[in-house]
C-alpha positions in Angstrom: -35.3 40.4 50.4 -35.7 37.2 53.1 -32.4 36.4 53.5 -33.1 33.0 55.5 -35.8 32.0 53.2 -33.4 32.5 50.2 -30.4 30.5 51.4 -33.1 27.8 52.4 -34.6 27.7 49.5 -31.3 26.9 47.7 -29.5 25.2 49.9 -32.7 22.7 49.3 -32.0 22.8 45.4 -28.5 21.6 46.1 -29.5 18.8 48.3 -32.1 17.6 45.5 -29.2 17.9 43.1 -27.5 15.7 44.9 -30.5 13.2 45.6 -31.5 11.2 48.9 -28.9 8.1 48.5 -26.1 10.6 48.3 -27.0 12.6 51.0 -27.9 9.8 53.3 -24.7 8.7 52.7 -22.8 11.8 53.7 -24.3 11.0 57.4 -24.6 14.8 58.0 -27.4 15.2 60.8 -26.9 19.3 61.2 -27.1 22.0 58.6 -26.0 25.4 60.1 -25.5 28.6 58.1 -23.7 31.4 60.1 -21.9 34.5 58.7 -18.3 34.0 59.0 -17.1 36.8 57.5 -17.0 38.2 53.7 -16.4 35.4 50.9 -13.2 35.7 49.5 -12.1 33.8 46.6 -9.2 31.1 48.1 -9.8 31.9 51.8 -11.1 29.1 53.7 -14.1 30.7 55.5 -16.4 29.5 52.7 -17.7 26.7 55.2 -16.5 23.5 57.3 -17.8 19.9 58.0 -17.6 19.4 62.3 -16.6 15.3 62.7 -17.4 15.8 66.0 -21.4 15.6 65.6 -21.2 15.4 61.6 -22.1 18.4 60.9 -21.9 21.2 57.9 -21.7 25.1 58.6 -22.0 26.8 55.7 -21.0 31.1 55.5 -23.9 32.4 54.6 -22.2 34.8 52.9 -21.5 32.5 50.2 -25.4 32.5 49.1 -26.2 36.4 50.0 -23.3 37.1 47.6 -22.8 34.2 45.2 -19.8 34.6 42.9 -19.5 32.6 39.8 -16.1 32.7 39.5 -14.7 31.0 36.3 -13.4 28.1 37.8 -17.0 27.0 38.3 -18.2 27.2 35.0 -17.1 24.5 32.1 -17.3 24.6 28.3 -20.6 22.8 28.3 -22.2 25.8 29.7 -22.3 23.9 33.1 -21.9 26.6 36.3 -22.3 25.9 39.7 -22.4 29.1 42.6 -20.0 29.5 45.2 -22.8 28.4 47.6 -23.4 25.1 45.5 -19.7 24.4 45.1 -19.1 25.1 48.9 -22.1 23.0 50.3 -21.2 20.2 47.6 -17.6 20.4 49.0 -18.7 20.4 52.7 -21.1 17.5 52.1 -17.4 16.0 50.7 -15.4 16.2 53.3 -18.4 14.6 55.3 -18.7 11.3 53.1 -15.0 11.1 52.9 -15.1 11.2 57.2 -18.1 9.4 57.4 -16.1 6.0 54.6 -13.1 5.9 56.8 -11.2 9.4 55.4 -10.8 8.0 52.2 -8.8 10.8 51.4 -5.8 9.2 53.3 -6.0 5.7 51.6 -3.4 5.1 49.1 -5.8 4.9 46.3 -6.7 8.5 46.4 -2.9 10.1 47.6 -1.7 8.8 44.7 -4.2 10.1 42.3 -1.7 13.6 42.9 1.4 12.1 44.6 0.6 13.5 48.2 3.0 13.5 50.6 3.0 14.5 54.6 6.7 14.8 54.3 8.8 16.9 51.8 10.3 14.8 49.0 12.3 15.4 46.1 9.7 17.2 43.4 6.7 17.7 45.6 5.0 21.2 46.4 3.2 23.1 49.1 1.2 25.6 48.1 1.0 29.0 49.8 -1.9 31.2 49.3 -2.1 34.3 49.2 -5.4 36.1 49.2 -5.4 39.8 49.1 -7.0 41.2 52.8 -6.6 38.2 54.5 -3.6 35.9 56.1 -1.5 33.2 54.4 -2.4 29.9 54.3 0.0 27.0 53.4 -0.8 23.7 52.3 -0.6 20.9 54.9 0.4 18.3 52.6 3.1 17.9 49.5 1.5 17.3 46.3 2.7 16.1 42.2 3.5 19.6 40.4 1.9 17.7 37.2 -0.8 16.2 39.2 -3.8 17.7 37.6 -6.5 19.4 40.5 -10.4 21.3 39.9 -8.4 24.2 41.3 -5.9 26.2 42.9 -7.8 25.6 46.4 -7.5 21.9 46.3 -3.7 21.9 46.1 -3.9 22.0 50.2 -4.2 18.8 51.3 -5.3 15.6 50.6 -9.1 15.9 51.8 -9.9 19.0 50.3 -8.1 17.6 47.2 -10.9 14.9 47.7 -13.8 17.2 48.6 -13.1 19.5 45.9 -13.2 16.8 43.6 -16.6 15.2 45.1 -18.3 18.9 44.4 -16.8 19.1 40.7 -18.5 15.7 40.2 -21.5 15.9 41.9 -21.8 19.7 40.5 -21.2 18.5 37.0 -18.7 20.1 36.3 -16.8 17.3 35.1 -14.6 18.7 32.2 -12.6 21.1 35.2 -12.3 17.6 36.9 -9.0 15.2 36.3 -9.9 12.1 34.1 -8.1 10.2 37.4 -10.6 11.5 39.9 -13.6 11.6 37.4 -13.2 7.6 37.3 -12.6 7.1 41.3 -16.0 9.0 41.9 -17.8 7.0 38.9 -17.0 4.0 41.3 -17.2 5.4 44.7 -20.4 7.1 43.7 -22.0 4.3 41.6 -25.8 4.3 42.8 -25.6 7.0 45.0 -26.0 9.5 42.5 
């Protein structure tokens, strides 16, 4: 099998899903896949957007061995593969850099009650992926906030990215009613 050609060819197909306007306005100018290690379900080597020179890095991993793991898959018989989800949630984080970090504007923290600080109520999430180290949450979120997944509980932005790649992924029914309408607006035309 052609490796390269293969994650090309659908790293294109996600790009088309997502259509020029959107992608334009995402303001990534590089597209890198490297292999960071093996793709583990709540890990964070899936990928990561670079502010520096706006660019997306991608684990090629994710496309060589593409899990469908149930959280990407709704009741309409919608699915998206780890490598769509993760380049749609790369290409996230860079519109939400590329509009200010939207992610830290009021509008969106409140959407799940973030705080930076502990307050009375809030959570930080620890995960705990078998074979690899702990990561904690940055931020403090709403225990009844409603998120697309576990992973998104982290912070803020990949709250916001993770809920940019259930939208633009169409899987919409995983996504809160709260985010599905900020996206609507944000998204309106691109999309």
């Amino acid at each position: 099998m052609d490796t390269p050609h293969l994650i090309l060819r659908q790293a294109c197909m996600v790009l088309k899903q997502m259509g020029r306007p959107l992608v334009d306005a995402c303001g990534v100018t590089h597209l890198y896949f490297r292999n960071l290690g093996p793709n583990k379900p709540y890990y964070p080597n899936h990928g990561y957007y670079c502010q520096d020179d706006n660019s997306v890095t991608i684990n090629s991993d994710v496309f060589v061995h593409p899990d469908q793991p149930e959280d990407f898959f709704d009741h309409r018989g919608y699915f998206v593969t780890r490598g769509e989800q993760t380049l749609f949630h790369e290409m996230g984080h860079a519109l939400d850099a590329i509009k200010g970090n939207l992610s830290l504007k009021s509008d969106w923290l409140k959407l799940s009650g973030w705080s930076e600080t502990p307050k009375t109520g809030l959570k930080m999430i620890v995960i705990r992926d078998p074979g690899s180290p702990e990561v904690k949450g940055e931020w403090y979120y709403d225990p009844r906030a409603e998120f697309t997944r576990f992973y998104a509980k982290r912070n803020p932005w990949d709250d916001f990215a993770d809920s940019f790649s259930f939208y633009v992924g169409n899987i919409r029914t995983k996504l809160p009613e709260n985010k599905e309408a900020y996206f609507k607006g944000l998204l309106k035309g691109l999309l």
